[in-house]
Structures are given as C-alpha cells and as structure tokens.
C-alpha positions as CSV (number, residue, x, y, z in Angstrom):
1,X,12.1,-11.2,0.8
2,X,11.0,-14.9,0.3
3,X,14.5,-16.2,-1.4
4,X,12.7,-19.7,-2.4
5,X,10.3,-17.5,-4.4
6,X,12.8,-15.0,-6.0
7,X,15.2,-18.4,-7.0
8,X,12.4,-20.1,-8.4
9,X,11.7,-17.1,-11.5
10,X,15.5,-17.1,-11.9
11,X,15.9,-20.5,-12.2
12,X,12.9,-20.9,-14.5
13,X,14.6,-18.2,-16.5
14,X,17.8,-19.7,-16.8
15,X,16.7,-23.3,-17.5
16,X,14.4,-22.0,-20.1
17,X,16.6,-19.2,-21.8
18,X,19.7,-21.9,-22.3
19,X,17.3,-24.8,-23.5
20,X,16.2,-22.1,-26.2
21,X,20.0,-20.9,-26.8
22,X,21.6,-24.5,-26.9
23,X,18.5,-24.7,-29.6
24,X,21.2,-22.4,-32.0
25,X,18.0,-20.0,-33.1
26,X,16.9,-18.1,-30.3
27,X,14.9,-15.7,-32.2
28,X,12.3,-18.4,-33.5
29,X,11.2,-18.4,-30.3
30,X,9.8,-14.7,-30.1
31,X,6.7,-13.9,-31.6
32,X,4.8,-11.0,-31.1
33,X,1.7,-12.0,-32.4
34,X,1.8,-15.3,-29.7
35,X,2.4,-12.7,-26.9
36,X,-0.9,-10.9,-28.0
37,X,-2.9,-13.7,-27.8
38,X,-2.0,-15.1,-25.0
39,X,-1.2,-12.4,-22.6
40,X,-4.1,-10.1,-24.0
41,X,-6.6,-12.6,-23.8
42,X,-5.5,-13.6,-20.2
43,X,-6.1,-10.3,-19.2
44,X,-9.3,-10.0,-21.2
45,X,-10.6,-13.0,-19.7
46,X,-9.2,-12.0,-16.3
47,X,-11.7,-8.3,-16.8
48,X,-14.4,-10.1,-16.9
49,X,-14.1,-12.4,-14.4
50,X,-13.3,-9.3,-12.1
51,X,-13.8,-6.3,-10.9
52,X,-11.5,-3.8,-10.9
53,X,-11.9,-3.0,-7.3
54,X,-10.4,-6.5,-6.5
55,X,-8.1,-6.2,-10.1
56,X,-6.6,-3.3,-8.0
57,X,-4.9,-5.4,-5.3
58,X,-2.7,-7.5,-7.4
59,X,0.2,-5.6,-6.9
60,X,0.0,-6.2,-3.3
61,X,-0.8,-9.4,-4.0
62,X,2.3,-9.8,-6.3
63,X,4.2,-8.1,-2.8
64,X,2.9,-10.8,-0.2
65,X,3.9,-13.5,-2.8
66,X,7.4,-12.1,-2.9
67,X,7.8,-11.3,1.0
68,X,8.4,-13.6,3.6
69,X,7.5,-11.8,7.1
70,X,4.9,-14.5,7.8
71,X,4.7,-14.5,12.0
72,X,6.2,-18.3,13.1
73,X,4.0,-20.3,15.2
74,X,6.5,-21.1,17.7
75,X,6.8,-17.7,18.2
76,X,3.6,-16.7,19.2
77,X,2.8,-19.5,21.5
78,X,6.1,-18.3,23.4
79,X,4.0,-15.1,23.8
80,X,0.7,-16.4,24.2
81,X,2.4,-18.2,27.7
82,X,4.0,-15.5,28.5
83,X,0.9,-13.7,28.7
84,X,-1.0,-16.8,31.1
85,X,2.1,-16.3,33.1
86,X,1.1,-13.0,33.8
87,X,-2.2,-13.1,33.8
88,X,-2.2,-15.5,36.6
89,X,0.2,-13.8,38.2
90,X,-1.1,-10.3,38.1
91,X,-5.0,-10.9,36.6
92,X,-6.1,-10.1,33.1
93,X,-6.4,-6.4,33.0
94,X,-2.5,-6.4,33.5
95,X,-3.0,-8.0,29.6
96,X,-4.3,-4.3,29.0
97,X,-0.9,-2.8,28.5
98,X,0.1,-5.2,26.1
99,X,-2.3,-5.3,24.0
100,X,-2.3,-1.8,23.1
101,X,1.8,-2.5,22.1
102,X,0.5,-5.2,19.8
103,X,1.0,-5.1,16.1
104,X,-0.9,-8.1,15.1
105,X,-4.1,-7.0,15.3
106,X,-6.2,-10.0,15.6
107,X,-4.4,-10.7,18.6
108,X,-4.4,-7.6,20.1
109,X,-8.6,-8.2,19.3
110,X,-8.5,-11.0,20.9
111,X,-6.7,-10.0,24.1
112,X,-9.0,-6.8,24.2
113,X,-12.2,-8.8,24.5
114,X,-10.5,-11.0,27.2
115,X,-9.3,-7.7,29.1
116,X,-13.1,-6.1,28.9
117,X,-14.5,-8.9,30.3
118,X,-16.5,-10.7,27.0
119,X,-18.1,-13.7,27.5
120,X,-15.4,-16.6,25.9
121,X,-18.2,-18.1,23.8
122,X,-18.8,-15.1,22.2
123,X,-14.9,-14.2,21.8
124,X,-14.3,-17.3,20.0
125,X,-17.4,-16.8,17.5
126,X,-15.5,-13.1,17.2
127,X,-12.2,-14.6,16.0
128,X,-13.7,-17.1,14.1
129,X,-15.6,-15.0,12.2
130,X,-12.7,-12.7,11.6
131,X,-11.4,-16.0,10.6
132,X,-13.5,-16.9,8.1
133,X,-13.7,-13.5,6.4
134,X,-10.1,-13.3,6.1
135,X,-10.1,-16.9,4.8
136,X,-12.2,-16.0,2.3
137,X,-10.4,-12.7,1.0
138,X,-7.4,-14.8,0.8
139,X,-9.1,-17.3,-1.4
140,X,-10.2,-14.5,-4.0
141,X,-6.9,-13.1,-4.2
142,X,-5.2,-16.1,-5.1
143,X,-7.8,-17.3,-7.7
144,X,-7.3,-14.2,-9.8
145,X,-3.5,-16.0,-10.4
146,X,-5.7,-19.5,-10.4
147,X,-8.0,-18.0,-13.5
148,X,-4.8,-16.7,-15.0
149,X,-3.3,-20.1,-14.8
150,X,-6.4,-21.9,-16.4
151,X,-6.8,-19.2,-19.2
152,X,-3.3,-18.8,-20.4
153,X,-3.0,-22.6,-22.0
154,X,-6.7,-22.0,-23.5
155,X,-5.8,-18.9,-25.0
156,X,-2.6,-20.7,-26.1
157,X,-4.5,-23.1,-27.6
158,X,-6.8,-20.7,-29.6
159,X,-3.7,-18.5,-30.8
160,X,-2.6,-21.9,-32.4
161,X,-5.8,-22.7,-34.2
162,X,-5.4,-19.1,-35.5
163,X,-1.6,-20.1,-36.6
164,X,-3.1,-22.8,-38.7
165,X,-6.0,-21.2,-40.2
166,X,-3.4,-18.5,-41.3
167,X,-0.7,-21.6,-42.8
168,X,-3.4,-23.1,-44.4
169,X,-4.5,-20.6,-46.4
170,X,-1.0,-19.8,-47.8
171,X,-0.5,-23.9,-48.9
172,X,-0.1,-22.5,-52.4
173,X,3.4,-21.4,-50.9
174,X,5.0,-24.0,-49.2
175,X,7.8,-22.2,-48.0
176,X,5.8,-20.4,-45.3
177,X,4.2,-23.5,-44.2
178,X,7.0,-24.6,-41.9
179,X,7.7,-20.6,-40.2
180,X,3.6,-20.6,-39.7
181,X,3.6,-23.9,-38.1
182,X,6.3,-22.7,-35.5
183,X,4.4,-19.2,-35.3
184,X,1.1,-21.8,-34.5
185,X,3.1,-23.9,-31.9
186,X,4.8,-20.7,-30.0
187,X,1.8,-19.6,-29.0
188,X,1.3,-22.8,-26.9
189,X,4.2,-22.5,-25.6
190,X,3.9,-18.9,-23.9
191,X,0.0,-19.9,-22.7
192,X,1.6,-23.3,-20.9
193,X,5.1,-21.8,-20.1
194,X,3.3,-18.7,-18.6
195,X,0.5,-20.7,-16.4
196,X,3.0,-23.2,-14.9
197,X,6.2,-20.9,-14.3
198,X,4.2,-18.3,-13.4
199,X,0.3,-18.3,-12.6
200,X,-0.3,-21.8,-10.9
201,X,2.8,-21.3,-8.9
202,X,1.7,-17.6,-7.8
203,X,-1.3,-19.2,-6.7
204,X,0.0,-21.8,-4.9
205,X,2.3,-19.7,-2.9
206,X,-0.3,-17.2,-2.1
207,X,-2.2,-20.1,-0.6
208,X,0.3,-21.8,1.2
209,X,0.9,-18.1,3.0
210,X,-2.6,-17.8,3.7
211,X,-2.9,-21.4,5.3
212,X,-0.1,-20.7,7.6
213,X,-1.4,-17.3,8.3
214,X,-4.8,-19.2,9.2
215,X,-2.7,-21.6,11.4
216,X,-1.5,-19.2,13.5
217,X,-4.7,-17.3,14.4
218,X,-6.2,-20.5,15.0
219,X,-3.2,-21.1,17.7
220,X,-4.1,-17.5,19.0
221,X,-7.8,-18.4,19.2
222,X,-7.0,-21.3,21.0
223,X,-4.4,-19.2,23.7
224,X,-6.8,-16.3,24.7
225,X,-9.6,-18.6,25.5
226,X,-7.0,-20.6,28.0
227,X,-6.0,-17.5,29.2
228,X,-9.1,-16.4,29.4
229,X,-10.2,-19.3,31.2
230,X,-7.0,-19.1,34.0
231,X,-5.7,-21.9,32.9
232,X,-2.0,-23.0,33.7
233,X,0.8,-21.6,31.5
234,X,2.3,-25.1,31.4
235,X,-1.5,-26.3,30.1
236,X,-1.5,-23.7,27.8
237,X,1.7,-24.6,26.4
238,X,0.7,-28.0,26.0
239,X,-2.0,-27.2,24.3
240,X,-1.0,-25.3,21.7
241,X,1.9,-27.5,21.1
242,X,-0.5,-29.8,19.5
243,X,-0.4,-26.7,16.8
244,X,3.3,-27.9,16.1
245,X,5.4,-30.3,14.3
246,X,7.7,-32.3,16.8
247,X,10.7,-30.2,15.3
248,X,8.6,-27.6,16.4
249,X,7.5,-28.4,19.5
250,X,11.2,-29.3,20.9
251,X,12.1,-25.7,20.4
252,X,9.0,-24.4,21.8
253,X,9.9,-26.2,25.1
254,X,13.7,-25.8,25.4
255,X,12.8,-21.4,25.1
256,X,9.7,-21.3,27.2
257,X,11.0,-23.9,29.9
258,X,14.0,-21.6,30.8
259,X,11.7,-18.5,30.6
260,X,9.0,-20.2,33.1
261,X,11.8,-21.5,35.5
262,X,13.2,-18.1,35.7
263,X,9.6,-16.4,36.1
264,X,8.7,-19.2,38.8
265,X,12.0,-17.8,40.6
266,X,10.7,-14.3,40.6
C-alpha cells in the first residue's frame, strides 16, 4: 500500500473534522441537500463525459492510486546488465529462458523480439508503440478524477445559486435568512473541499505513477537495443544511468560493480 497516499485522506480528515469541531456546531456543516448537488451532478456530468466501459475501471483505478508496487528503475537496469552479461557471454538465445520467467511483460516483449532475431529498428518502433498506447490509457484514466476535479467546484457553485434563490424568496422571514445563507455556502464547500482533497490529488497521483511507469520502459527500451546490439555491460550500464538521479546512480554502481567483478571471476 502507498502510505504517503493513505496518510494524506487521514490527515485531510483530521485537519478538517477538528477545524469544524473547534467551530462548537458541527452539525451546521452537514447538509444533505449540498451533498446532492454536488456529488450527483459530479457524477452526472462525469456520465456524460464517459462511457461506461471506461466508468467501469475506476475501481481499479482507485487500487493503482492506493498501491505502491511501482518497479524501481535502479532495479531493472541491475537486470537489464545482468542480461548483456550473459548475452555476451553465452549469445542471445541464452536470453530465451529468461524471458519466459518474466513477469513484466513489456520486457519479456522486448527480450522475445531480441531472442527471435527482429530487426532493432523495428523492435524499438514495437516498444514505442506499446509505449504510446499505454501512455495514452493512462491519460484517460486519470482525467476521469481530472473532470471530477473541475466539475465538483462548478456544481458547488450552482448548488449555492440555488441556496439563494431559495433564501430570497423567504425574505418575508428573516429568521431563515441566515440558516439558508449557510445551506447556500456548504454547498461550496463540499464542490471545492471534494475536488482539492480528493479529485485533483487522485489525479495527480495517478499521473505521477504513470510517468514513472513510462520512465522505466523507456530505460527497458533503451537496454534491449544495447543488448541487442552486443554492446558492453559496463556501456550498457552507463547508459542507462543517464535514466537516474545521482542518488540513484551511486547505488546502481556500488550493486552491479560487485555483481560484474564476481561474474568477470567466473
């Protein structure tokens, strides 16, 4: 589970349930009325921006948000060297093996075409393609929780134009002026509370998974068509350190330098 995630709808939670508490009436801030407006013309809006076929996948959008089992960079460029070790060592249809042991599946793509012999032009336009597509599914998953974001304050907005119409036609009794201008202003509340502690941020991190996800292919990408090519596993390795952060980087060398020294002993 992504703990940064889960901490941040707690914390929102907390800081917004004791602002409302230390208020002294806690129940002026529930309306039932505002909650229908806002969240029922969200997902109004949100039907007919969609279909339901891609409607359907926000629960496992909602799960990828939540979960943190994103593959590290480091970590795959320690495999992608491993694998030039051996491919230079042994040739690239000792790759074969491996790749049908692979769980990620775009590498175990990638290392396929090397293994059956496809021309490396053509395996990069392959992955890249793959690429792009995936790109692009990412992009309209997260802008259903983008739409959300932008339609909640609107429909915020128009519950409060409905809160005044309603006050204004009961001026002849000004006592329910002041409970109908609260009614008017809750509604605001829930559209902007709900698309900045909840929609935008949903968004956000759904993108922020998907760019790192996008970083990482591009690092495999980048591997199999060294490996492809025969190229040292030391070359390899420093080119897909460029990939990296020099935090990054530091580790990469310090795991793969004592894993190359002791295959160079073999």
């Amino acid at each position: 589970m992504d703990i940064a995630t889960i901490l941040g709808f707690i914390a929102g939670a907390i800081i917004f349930s004791t602002v409302a508490i230390l208020g002294g009436n806690v129940i002026i801030f529930v309306s039932i009325q505002s909650v229908l407006v806002v969240l029922g013309g969200t997902m109004a809006g949100i039907l007919i921006s969609y279909n339901f076929t891609a409607l359907k996948k926000i629960p496992d959008l909602l799960k990828v948000a939540f979960k943190n089992d994103n593959v590290e960079s480091e970590r795959v460029i320690e495999e992608l060297v491993s694998f030039a070790e051996k491919a230079r060592r042994e040739g690239l249809l000792a790759l074969e093996d491996d790749a049908a042991e692979m769980e990620d599946e775009f590498l175990k793509k990638g290392i396929q075409l090397v293994v059956d012999g496809t021309d490396p032009e053509l395996v990069r336009n392959i992955l890249e393609t793959k690429l792009t597509f995936l790109a692009e599914r990412h992009y309209k998953g997260r802008s259903i929780f983008s739409t959300m974001g932008q339609l909640a304050p609107a429909f915020g907005m128009i519950g409060t134009l409905i809160g005044l119409v309603q006050m204004l036609s009961q001026l002849d009794d000004p006592d329910q002026l002041g409970s109908g201008m609260a009614v008017a202003l809750i509604t605001t509340l829930y559209g902007a509370l709900l698309a900045n502690w909840i929609f935008i941020p949903l968004a956000k991190n759904l993108q922020t998974q998907s760019n790192h996800e996008i970083h990482v292919k591009e690092v495999i990408i980048e591997g199999i068509l060294s490996i492809q090519a025969g190229e040292n596993p030391r070359i390899v390795k420093e080119k897909l350190n460029a990939f990296l952060s020099e935090g990054e980087k530091t580790e990469v060398e310090e795991r793969i330098g004592a894993e190359m020294g002791a295959a160079e002993n073999v």
